[in-house]
C-alpha positions in Angstrom: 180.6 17.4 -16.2 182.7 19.3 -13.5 182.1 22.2 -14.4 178.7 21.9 -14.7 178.6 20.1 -11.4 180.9 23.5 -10.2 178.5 25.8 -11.7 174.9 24.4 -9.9 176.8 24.2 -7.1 178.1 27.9 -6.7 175.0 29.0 -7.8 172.9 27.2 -5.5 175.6 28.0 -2.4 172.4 29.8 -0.7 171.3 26.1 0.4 174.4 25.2 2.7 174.3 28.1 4.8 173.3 28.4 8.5 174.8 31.5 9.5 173.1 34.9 7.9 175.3 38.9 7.7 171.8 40.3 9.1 171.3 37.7 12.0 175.4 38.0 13.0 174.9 41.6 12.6 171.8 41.6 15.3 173.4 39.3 17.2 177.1 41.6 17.6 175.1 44.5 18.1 172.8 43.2 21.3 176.2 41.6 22.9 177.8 45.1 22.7 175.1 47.1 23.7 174.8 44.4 27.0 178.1 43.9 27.2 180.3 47.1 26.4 183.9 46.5 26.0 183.7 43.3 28.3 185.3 41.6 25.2 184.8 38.4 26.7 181.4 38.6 28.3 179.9 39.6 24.6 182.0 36.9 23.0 180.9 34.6 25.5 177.0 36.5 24.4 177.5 35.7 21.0 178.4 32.1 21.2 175.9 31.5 23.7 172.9 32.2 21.6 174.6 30.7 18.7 175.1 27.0 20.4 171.0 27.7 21.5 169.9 28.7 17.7 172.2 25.8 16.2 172.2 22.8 18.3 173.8 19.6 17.4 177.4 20.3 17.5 177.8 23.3 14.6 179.3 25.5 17.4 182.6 24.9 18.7 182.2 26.0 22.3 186.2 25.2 23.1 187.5 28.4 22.9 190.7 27.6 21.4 193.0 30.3 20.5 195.0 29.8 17.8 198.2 32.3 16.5 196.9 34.0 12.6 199.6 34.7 10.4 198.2 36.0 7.0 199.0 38.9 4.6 201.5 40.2 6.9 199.2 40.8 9.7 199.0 38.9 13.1 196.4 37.8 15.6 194.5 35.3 16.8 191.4 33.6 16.5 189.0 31.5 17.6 187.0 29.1 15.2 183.3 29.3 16.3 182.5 27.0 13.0 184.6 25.6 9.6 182.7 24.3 7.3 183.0 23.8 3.0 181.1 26.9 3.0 181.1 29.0 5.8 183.7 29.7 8.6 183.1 31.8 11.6 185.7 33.1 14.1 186.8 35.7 16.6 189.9 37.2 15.0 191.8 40.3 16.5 194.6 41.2 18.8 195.2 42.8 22.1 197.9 45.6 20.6 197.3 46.1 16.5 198.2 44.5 12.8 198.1 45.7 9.7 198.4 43.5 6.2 196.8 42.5 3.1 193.3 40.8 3.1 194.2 38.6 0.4 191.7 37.6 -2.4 188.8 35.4 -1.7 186.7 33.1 -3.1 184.2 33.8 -0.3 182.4 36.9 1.1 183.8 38.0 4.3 182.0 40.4 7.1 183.9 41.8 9.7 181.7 42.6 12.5 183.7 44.7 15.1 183.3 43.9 18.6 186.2 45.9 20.0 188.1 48.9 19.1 188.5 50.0 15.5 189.1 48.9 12.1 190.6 51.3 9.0 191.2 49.8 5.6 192.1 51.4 2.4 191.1 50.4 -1.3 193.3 52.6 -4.0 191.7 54.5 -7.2 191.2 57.5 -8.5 190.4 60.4 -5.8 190.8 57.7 -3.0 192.8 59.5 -0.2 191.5 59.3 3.1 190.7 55.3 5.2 187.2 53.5 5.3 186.5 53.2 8.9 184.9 50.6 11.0 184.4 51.6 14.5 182.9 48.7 17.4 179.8 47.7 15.8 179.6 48.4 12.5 180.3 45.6 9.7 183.4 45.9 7.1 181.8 44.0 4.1 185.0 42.5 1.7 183.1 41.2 -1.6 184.3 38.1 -2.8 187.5 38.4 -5.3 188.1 42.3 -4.1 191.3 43.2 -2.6 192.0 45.8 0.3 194.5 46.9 3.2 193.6 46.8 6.5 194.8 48.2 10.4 193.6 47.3 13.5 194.4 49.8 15.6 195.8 48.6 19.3 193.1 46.0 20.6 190.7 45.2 18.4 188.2 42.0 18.3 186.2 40.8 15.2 183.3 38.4 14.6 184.3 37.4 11.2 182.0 35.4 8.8 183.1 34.0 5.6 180.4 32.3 3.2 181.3 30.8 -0.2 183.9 28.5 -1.1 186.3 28.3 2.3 188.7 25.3 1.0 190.3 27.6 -1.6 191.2 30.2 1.3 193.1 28.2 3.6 196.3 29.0 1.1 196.7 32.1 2.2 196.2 31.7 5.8 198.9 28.9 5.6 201.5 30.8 3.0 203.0 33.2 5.9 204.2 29.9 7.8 206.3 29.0 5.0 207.3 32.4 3.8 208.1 34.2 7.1 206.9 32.8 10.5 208.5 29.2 10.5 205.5 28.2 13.2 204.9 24.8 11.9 203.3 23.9 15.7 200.5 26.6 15.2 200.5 25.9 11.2 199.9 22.1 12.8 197.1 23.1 15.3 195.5 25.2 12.3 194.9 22.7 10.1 194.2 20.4 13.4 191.0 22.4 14.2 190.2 23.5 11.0 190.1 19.9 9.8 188.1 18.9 12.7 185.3 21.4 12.3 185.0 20.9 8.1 184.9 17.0 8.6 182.6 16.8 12.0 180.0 18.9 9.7 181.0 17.2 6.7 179.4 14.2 8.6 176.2 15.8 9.8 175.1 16.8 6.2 176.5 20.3 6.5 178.5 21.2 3.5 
């Protein structure tokens, strides 16, 4: 019965969004091209029209910065929405990372808002980076695996869509393994939590 239940349900994941790649995509590429590299005036852009287009409380409009430890990189970010299936943040840093992307059970879009984004997926004749300068969008399918650099400051809208529970183990494993910052591990799951259940109780899976 569960996995039957499990199966319709990651089938039919198409009903529980609210976010779309081609509408983020629009949307990233209309702050830019008003904004420029006024990070913050096309961040502000970006969650402006979002809070219009999705009224109700889906937008967190506190922009609370948290510390990101995950796959040996670091950043930060700022959770715009967490929900079961969907999450969207601003994640990047002011003076570069580089790590491992880990291996999702969600698709991920990077949309690059500032500065540029390299990543490198091995096999046979693979020898030179994939890059994603500001603008562009670095797709990571769900359940592939790549490295990644982001070069000296660079900002991301990042969307996830599929199953986000099952990824919160990898942002957390750093902590334990390395960083030892159970006051930002705390906040984390703080906001995170807040987000999934406050939609959880509007209907929004």
């Amino acid at each position: 019965l569960l996995s039957t239940l499990t199966y319709f349900l990651n089938s039919h994941l198409d009903w529980f969004y609210i976010f779309t790649p081609e509408h983020l995509h629009d949307l990233s590429s209309r702050a830019i091209k008003t904004h420029g590299n006024d990070t913050a005036a096309v961040v502000s852009y970006i969650v402006g029209e979002l809070s219009e287009k999705l009224p109700g409380g889906y937008v967190n409009l506190d922009e609370e910065w948290i510390f990101n430890n995950a796959g040996g990189a670091m950043g930060a970010m700022y959770i715009i929405h967490a929900s079961i299936t969907e999450y969207l943040i601003i994640f990047g840093t002011a003076i570069g990372t580089e790590g491992h992307t880990g291996r999702h059970t969600a698709d991920d879009y990077f949309h690059i808002l500032k500065g540029t984004q390299t990543a490198y997926l091995p096999g046979a004749g693979l020898y030179e980076p994939e890059v994603y300068p500001q603008g562009s969008v670095h797709h990571l399918r769900r359940g592939t695996v790549k490295q990644y650099k982001m070069d000296e400051a660079c900002f991301a809208l990042e969307y996830a869509r599929g199953w986000i529970p099952p990824m919160l183990g990898f942002g957390y494993a750093d902590t334990f393994t390395s960083t030892l910052d159970f006051p930002t591990l705390w906040r984390t799951t703080w906001v995170t939590g807040r987000e999934m259940v406050s939609n959880l109780l509007r209907g929004k899976l």
